[in-house]
C-alpha positions in Angstrom: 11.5 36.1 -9.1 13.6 33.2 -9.6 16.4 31.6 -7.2 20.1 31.5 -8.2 20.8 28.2 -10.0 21.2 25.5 -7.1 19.3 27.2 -4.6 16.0 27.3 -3.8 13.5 30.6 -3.3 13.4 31.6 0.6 9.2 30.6 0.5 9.9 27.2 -1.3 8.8 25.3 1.4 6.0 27.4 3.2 4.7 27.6 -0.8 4.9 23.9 -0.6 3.4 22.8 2.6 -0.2 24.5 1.8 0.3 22.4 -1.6 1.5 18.9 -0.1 -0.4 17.2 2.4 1.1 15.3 5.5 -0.8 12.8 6.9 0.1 10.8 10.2 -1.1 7.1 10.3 -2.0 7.4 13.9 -5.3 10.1 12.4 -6.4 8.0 9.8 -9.9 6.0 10.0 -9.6 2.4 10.2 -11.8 0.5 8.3 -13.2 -2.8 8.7 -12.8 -4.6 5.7 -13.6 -8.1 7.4 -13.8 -9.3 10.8 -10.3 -10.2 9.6 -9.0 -7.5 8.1 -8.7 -4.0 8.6 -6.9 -0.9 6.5 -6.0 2.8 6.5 -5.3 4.0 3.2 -3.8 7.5 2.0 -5.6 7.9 -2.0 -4.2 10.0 -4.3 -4.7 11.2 -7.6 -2.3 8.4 -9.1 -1.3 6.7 -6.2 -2.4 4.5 -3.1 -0.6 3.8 0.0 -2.5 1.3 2.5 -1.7 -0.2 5.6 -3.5 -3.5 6.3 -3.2 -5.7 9.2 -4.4 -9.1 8.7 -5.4 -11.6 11.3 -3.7 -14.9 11.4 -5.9 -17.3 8.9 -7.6 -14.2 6.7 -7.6 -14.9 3.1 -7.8 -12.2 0.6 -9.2 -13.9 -2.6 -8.1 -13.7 -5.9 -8.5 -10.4 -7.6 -6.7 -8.3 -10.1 -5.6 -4.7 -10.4 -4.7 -2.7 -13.7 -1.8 -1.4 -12.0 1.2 -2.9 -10.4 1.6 -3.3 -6.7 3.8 -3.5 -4.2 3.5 -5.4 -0.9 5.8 -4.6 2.0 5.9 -7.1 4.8 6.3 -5.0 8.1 5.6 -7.9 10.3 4.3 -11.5 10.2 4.0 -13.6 6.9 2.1 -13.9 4.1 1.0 -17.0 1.9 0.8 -15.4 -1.6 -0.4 -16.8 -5.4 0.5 -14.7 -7.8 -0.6 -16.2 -11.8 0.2 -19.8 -10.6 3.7 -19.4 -8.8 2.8 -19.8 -4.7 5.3 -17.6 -2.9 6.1 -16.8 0.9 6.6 -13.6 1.7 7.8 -12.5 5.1 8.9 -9.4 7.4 11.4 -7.3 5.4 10.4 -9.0 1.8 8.4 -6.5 -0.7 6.4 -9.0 -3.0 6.0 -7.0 -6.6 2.6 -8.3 -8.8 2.3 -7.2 -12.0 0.0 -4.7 -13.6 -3.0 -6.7 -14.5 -1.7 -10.4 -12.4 -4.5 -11.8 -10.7 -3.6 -12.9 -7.0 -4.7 -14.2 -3.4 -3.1 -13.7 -0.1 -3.1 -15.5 3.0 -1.5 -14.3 6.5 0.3 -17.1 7.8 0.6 -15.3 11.3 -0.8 -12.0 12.2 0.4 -9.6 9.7 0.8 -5.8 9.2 2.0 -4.7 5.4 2.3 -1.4 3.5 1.0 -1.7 0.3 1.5 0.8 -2.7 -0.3 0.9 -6.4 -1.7 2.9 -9.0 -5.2 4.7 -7.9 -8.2 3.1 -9.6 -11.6 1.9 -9.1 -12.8 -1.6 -7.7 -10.8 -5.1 -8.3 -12.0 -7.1 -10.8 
């Protein structure tokens, strides 16, 4: 049975809620990537959401993905090369690397980001 045009159909959302996870950060493993870095990350079937927190000094070395990314700066600072332009990203700033950009990060303080891409296998 469909809805009249605009509206939805009275089960749309208990139909959707069975089909569409919710996660809360505050449930989700933390894993120890590093004594200086740790992450929670939500995989999907074509996209990635991590958080990271990053200890003041940890250096993430260069590496490259085959999809783009997106790094949200929710507090601190980072120290970032992306191809050979150095840039300084800080609470509030999103720093975009390209699909297939190698790049290194450093946190400059203690740092927390979000950090969204395309799901895929190991960095190269």
């Amino acid at each position: 049975m469909d809805a009249p045009e605009g509206r939805q159909p009275a089960d749309y959302t208990l139909r959707m809620a069975s089909e569409a996870p919710v996660y809360r950060w505050d449930e989700l493993d933390l894993e120890k990537v590093t004594e200086m870095i740790a992450r929670k990350a939500i995989v999907g079937v074509r996209e990635t959401m991590v958080q990271t927190f990053l200890k003041r000094g940890a250096l993430v070395p260069r590496h490259v993905h085959g999809t783009e990314q997106f790094i949200y700066v929710l507090q601190g600072a980072l120290r970032t090369r992306v191809g050979e332009d150095a840039v300084t990203v800080r609470e509030g700033d999103v720093l975009q690397v390209p699909a297939g950009a190698a790049h290194q990060i450093e946190a400059l303080d203690d740092t927390f980001v979000l950090d969204i891409k395309g799901t895929e296998g190991p960095c190269r």
